[in-house]
C-alpha positions, 0 to 999 in steps of 0.5 A: 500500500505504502508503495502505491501511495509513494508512486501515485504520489510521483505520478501526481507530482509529474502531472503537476509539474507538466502542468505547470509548465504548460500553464508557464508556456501558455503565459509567455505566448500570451505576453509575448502577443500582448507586447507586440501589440501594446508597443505597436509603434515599435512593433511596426517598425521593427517588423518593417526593417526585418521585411526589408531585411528578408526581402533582400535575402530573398533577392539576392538568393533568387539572384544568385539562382537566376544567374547561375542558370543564365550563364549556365545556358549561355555557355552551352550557347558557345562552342568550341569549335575544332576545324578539321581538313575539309577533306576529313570523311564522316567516319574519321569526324565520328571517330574524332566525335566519339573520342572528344565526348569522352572527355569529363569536361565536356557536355555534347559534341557535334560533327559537322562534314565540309559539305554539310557547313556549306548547305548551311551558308547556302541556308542562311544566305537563301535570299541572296543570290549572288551568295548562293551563285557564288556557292554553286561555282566555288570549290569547297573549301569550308572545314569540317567541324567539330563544335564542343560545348563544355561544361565549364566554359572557363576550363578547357585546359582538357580539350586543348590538351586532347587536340595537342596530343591526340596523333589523329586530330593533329593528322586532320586538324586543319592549319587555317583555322585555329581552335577556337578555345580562345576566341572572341565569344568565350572571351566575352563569356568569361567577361560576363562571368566576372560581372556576374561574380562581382554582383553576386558578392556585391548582393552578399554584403547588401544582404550581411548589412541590412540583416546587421541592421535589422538586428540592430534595430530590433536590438534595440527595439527589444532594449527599449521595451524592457526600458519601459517595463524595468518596474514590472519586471523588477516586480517580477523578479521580486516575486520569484520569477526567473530569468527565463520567464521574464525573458520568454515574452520578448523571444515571442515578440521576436519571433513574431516579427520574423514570421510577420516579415517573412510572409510579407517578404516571401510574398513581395518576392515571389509576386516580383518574381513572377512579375519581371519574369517576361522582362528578364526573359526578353533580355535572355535572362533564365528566369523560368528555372528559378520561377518554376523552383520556386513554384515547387518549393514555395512551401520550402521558401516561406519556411526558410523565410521564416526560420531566417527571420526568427533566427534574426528576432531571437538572437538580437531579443537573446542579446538584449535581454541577457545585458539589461537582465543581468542586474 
């Protein structure tokens, strides 16, 4: 008998003691909604930084995404082109296709035969007479192909390498026409390679600094809110409440304003997104990819947003309150 009153004794002091702490949790929640609305003003703006904050992020992040994909087609845009003889029959330019795409570095490659590079000229030129007589009477004298596009427009130190030491490309590598490896166009990708690195770090410190100073401004928007409250609080600790009681309701109000901001700025970004997408896509810019990642992932997105803005809120709140609370 001692023994089962000795463990429903337990049983009820556990019972108590979650309750307790629900009870406790409840009450930071509600304070915590109850300072965010009694110092609206405050509220209002620290909401409005971070939304600026999270909005960048946001900006950047899809930047860095839409870039990457537009370099990434544009490169596959540019080819590398070998020139052969133009007397190098298909047997040999498959067997040169077949050994170039076994390369890793590269990503597809295409043979084009003499014969096959002058149908294309008489093609493009299919209004100008002059061109296609001209065609008709001259001997042939177009180079055979091979356009290569890499993976890595900026790496193609493996298929130089290859062309230099290959026995059966230098047989049939035609003397008037270099490689182009490094011709104009990858020059000018590689130029706008530089750029977009360039604005990509540029979006970086943007997005450091403006999380810096909203976290400054909610630093001191919580510092300010336990200003105003020092007696209540002071009251609070004379009663017996501990730190963390005292310190949950602003860590509620952070988070409140994170997930505030973050269902404001996921929906500017995305409503910006699919707004400028026809614009972007007019100037060749892939936008499509990151749009339709988005789309699939939109839940993923605003969770993000969220968990990046309450990070924000409760480590500047963590930061005020562990100084002014330390007396």
């Amino acid at each position: 008998m001692m023994i089962r009153k000795k463990m429903d004794s337990k049983a009820f002091a556990r019972h108590k003691m979650k309750k307790r702490r629900l009870l406790t949790f409840y009450r930071i929640v509600r304070y915590g909604f109850e300072n965010f609305i009694r110092n609206s003003w405050l509220s209002v703006a620290a909401t409005a930084v971070m939304t600026i904050t999270l909005l960048i992020v946001f900006i950047v992040a899809a930047s860095r995404f839409i870039l990457t994909d537009t370099i990434s087609d544009l490169g596959d845009k540019v080819d590398m082109s070998i020139y052969l003889k133009t007397d190098t029959t298909d047997e040999v330019g498959n067997e040169l296709k077949a050994e170039v795409e076994a390369l890793s570095s590269v990503k597809s490659v295409t043979y084009i035969s003499a014969n096959e590079a002058r149908d294309q000229i008489a093609q493009e030129n299919s209004d100008n007479s002059a061109v296609l007589d001209a065609i008709k009477v001259a001997t042939n004298m177009n180079p055979a192909t091979l356009r290569v596009v890499v993976k890595d427009i900026n790496d193609t130190s493996e298929l130089e390498k290859f062309v230099s030491n290959d026995d059966l490309v230098k047989e049939h590598l035609n003397a008037d026409y270099a490689p182009s490896f490094a011709g104009e166009r990858r020059d000018t990708i590689k130029s706008i390679g530089r750029v977009v690195n360039f604005i990509q770090e540029i979006g970086i410190i943007v997005g450091v600094v403006f999380v810096a100073i909203s976290s400054l401004i909610i630093f001191n928007t919580i510092s300010m809110a336990i200003f105003n409250r020092r007696e209540e609080i002071q009251m609070m600790n004379l009663i017996g409440a501990n730190k963390s009681f005292v310190r949950g309701p602003f860590l509620i109000e952070s988070i409140i304003y994170g997930l505030i901001a973050a269902l404001i700025a996921s929906g500017i970004g995305l409503w910006g997104l699919y707004k400028s997408s026809g614009i972007l896509a007019s100037y060749e810019v892939s936008v499509q990819p990151t749009i339709d990642l988005a789309s699939k992932y939109i839940v993923v997105v605003v969770l993000a947003m969220i968990a990046v803005g309450s990070i924000i809120g409760i480590i500047s709140s963590t930061l005020a309150t562990r100084k002014y609370l330390k007396s």
